[in-house]
N, C-alpha and C positions, 0 to 999 in steps of 0.2 A: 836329148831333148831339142827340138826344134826352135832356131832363132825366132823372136817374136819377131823382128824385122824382117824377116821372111816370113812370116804368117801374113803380117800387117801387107804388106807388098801382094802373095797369094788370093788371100779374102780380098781386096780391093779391087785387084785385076777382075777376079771369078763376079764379083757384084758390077762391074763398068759393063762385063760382057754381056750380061744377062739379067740383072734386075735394072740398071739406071732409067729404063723406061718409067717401070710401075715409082716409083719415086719421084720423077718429073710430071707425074699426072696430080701427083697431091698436092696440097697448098697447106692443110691443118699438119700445125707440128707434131700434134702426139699422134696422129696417122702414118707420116714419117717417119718418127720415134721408131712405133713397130712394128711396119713394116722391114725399115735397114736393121732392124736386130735379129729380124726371121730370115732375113738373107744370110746376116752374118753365120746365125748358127747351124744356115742348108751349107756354107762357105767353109765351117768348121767340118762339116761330119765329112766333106769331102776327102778331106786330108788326115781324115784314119789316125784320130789324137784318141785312139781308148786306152793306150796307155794314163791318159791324165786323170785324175780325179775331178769329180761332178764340181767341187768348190771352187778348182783350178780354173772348170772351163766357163765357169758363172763369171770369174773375175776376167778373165780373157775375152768372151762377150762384151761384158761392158768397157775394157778396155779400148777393144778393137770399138766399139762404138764412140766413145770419148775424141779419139785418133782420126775417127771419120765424119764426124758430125759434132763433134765439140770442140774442147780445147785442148787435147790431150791429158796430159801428165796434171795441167792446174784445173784441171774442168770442176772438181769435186768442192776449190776451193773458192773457187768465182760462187758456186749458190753456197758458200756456206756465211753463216749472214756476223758470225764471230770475229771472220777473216779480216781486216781493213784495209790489208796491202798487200799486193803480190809482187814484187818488184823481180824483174829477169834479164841479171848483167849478160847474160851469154847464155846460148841452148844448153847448158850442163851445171849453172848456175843461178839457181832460183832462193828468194830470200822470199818468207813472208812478215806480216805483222799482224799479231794477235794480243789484244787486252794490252797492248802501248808495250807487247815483249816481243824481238826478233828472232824467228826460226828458220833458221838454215835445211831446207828440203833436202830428201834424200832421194829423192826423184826427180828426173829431168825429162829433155826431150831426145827423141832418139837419134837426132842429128842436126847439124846450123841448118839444113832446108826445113827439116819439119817445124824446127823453133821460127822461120820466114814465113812459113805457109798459115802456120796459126795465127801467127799476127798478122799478115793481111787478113784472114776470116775475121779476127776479131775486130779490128776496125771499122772492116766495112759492115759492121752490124751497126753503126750510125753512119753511114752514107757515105763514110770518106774511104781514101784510096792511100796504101804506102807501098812507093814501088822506090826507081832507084834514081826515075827525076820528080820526086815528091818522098824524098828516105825520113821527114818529118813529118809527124801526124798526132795532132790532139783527137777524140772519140768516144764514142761511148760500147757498150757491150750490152748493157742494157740500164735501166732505169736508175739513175742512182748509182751507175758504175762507170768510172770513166776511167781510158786508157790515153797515156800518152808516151808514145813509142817510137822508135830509132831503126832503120834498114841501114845495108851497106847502100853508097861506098861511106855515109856517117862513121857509121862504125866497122871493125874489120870482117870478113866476107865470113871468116872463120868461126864469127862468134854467132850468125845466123839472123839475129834481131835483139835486140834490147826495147824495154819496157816496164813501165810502172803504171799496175791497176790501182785505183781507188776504191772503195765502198762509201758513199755516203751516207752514215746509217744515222738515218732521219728516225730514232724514237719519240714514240706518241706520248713525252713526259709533259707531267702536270705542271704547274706552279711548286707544289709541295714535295713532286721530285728533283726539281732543281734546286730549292731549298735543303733538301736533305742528301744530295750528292754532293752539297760544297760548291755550288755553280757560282751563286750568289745567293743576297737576301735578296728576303719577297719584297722588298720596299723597291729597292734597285731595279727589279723587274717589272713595278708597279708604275715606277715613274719612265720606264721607256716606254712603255705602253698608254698612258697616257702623255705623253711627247709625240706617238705619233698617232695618236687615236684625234689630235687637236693642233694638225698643224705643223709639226715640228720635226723636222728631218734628224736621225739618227743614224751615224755609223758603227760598224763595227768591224775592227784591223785586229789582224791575229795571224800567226802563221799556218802553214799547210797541218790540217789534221785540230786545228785549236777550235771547232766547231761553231762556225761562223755563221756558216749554212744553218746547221743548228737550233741555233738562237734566232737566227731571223724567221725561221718557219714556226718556233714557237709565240714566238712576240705575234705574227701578224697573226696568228690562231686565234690572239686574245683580244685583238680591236675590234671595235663595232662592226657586226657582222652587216652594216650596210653601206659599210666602205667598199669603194669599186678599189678593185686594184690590178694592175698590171705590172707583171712578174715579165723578167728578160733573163733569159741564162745562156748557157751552153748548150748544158745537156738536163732533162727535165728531173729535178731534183724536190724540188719543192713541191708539199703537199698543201694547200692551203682552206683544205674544203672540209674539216670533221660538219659541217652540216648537209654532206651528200646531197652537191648539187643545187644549194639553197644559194648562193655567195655570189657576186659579181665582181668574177674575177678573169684576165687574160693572160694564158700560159703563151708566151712566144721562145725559142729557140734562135741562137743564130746560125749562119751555117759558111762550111766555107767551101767555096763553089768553084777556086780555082783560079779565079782571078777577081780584081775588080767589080768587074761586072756582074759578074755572077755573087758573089760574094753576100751575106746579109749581115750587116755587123752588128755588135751591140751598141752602138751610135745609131746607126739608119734604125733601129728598134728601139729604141729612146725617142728620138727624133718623131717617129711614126704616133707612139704612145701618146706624144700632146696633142692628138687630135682625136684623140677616144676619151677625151676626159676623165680622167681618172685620178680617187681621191690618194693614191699612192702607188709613186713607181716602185718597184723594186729589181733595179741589174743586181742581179742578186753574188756577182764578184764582178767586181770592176779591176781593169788592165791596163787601158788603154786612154784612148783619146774619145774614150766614149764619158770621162770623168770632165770633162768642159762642157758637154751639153744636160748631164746629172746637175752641176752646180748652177747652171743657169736657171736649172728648173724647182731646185730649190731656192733660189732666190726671187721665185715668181709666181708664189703661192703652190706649188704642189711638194709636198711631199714626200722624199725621200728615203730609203730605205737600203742599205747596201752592205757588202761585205768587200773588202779588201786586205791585202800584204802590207803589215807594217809592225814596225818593232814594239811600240807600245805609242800611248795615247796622245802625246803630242807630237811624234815625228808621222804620226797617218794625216795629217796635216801638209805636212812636205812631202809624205808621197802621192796623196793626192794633186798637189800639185804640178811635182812631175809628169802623173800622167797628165794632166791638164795641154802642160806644154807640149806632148804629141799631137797635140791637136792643129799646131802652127799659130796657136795665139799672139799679138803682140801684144799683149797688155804687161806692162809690168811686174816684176813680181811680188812687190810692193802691193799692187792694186788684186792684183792674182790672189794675194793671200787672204785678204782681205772677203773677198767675195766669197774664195772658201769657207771658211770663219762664218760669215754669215748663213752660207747653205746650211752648214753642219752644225746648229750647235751643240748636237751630243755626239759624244764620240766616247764608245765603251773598248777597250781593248782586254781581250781573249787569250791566254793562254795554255795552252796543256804541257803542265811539268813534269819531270821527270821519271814520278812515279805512275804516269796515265790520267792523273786528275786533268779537267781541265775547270779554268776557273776563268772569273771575269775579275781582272788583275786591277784596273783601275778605270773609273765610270768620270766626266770629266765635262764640265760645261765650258766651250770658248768664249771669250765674251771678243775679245780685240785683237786687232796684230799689231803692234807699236815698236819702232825704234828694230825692226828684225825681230822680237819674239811675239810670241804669240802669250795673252794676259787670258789666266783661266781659271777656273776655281776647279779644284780637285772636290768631289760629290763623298766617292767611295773610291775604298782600295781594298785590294786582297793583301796583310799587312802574313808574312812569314814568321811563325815564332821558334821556329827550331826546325834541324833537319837531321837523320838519320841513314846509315845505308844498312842493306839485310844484309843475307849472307854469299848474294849473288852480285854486290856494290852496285845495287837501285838504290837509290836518293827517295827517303821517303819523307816530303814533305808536312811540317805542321801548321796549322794558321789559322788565320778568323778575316771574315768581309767589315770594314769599319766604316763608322758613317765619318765625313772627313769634314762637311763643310755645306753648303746650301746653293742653289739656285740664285742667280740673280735677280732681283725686281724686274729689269727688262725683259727678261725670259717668263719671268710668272705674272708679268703684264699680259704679253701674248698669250698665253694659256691661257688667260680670262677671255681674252678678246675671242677666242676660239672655241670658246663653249665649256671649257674645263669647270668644275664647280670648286669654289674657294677653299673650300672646307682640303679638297682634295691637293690643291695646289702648297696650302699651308705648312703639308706634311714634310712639303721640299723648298722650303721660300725661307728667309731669314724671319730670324724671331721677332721680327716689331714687322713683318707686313703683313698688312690687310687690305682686303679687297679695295674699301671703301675710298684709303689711302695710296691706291696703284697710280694714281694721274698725277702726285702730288709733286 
């Protein structure tokens, strides 16, 4: 039987010699598509395979096509929409994740160059470049899918490329499916949604994969649909439009262009965004020192809405701050915190437990920074009432969302002031306020 790496080498050379013309005349991919797979299979009858079977040389077609025009060995696993992770320590060692469970692949790549060669294809399907004076690169592959991957001399020459795909699988859930997957209650959802439907910036910190993204595409689905808003990301993630097209909304991207100069960051797209007026920003992950010009803009009537890294609901606080200080602020951090505090005062923290759940762990209004801590009232929490392992020791969690506590008067002051109706505000405000008595 003939080495497929000699096939793959054969079919490649026979198609550079003779088809790469008709291929460089197309632009439509599925023209492409089938055109390179009529080459491949004129490529195959060359080399006198009747020994094989018709099923063998279906899978050997698509293979070889995969190898030349895809991703190889993961191509099948990039569209498949179950997959959430593809993680690849070395050409010969490929992990995935599926349903919050990890599979060890039994397929690889056919060597450290072809594992090198498909990662730079893959990258540069969002406009970047990984070579070996640039062996780091964040990117996307396509909508929704982002890679971030490692060349030598990073890592050793041996191992070909390292990388971790993402899936950001943005489902189109209701209210009453997040209710009934154990996300949260509808009340909890009701009131971030009216927090920022009237004013009121809301985060939300969680770790990689705790669906951060998520929730903020669902929340902003459910604000008045004549809020302008402008969304900053990476890689375009966010859907924010179930009215096809109706919504006043600006999708930007940043990009990184190499240096400085070229560079568009999520700052200079922050920064841009206050002059298109807009009832809500959303950097939809904050990193950097793009979180000093976020707070600024929350503390001056606009709006906020964001996702970031953080352990749970009062230390997203401190890391927002951090990033702050990459900004080169001198403000104190005393006065630092403070201003945060004010940007934010909702801050929900997200986590996905062990068993794949993922929930919103605890919902938390700031009110002060005093004396180094931070003075807050706890809203909701995700309260754990017992835990079990199967038979494979997955941790399978049990528990309930609890209402813990209320909103402060200063908070469901502003919600008046901003158009919220009382009635609405009451649901989350301490038991003796009333509208009448807000000024008092």
């Amino acid at each position: 039987m003939m080495d497929y790496g000699a096939i793959l080498t054969s079919v490649r050379d026979s198609i550079n010699r003779s088809g790469s013309e008709k291929l460089s005349e197309k632009e439509d991919k599925r023209e492409v598509e089938v055109i390179l797979k009529a080459l491949i299979r004129k490529s195959l009858l060359r080399l006198e395979l009747d020994s094989y079977d018709k099923e063998y040389l279906e899978k050997l077609e698509q293979r070889l096509y995969d190898d030349m025009a895809g991703f190889g060995c993961i191509t099948k696993y990039i569209s498949d929409d179950s997959v959430e992770e593809i993680n690849c320590n070395s050409w010969d060692n490929i992990y995935i994740v599926r349903n919050g469970s990890v599979e060890n692949l039994d397929v690889h790549f056919l060597t450290p160059g072809q594992c090198g060669d498909i990662t730079r294809r893959m990258v540069r399907r969002g406009g970047q470049i990984i070579d070996g004076t640039m062996p780091i690169c964040d990117s996307y592959i396509d909508k929704g899918v982002r890679i971030s991957a490692m060349a030598p001399p990073v890592i050793e020459e041996s191992k070909g490329a390292a990388f971790s795909i993402r899936r950001q699988r943005l489902l189109k859930l209701t209210k009453e499916d997040m209710v009934q997957n154990g996300v949260a209650l509808g009340e909890q959802l009701d009131l971030m949604i009216m927090c920022i439907n009237h004013g009121v910036s809301v985060g939300i910190a969680g770790s990689t994969g705790s669906g951060k993204t998520s929730d903020i595409n669902f929340l902003l689905n459910r604000v008045d649909p004549n809020k302008r808003i402008y969304a900053i990301e990476d890689t375009r993630e966010l859907d924010l439009d179930p009215l096809g097209g109706k919504r006043q909304i600006v999708y930007t991207k940043t990009r990184d262009g190499g240096s400085d100069k070229f560079n568009i960051t999520a700052d200079k797209l922050l920064r841009t965004a206050l002059r298109f007026h807009p009832d809500i920003i959303v950097p939809a992950e904050m990193r950097g020192a793009e979180a000093m010009t976020a707070q600024e803009a929350g503390r001056t009537g606009h709006t906020i809405v964001t996702g970031f890294h953080a352990d749970n609901a009062i230390d997203a606080y401190t890391r927002i701050m951090t990033m702050c200080k990459m900004s080169g602020t001198d403000l104190t951090e005393e006065t630092l915190m403070k201003n945060i505090v004010r940007a934010y005062p909702i801050m929900c923290y997200k986590a996905q437990l062990p068993d794949g759940s993922r929930k919103c762990m605890q919902l938390i209004e700031a009110v002060d920074f005093v004396n180094g801590e931070i003075k807050y009232n706890q809203i909701y929490r995700f309260v754990i009432s017992s835990m079990k392992y199967d038979e494979n020791g997955k941790a399978i969690i049990s528990g309930y969302h609890k209402r813990m506590g209320h909103i402060s008067n200063k908070l469901a002051l502003r919600l008046l002031e901003n158009g919220a109706l009382p009635e609405e505000i009451r649901r989350f405000a301490g038991e003796n306020w009333s509208s009448e008595e807000a000024y008092g």
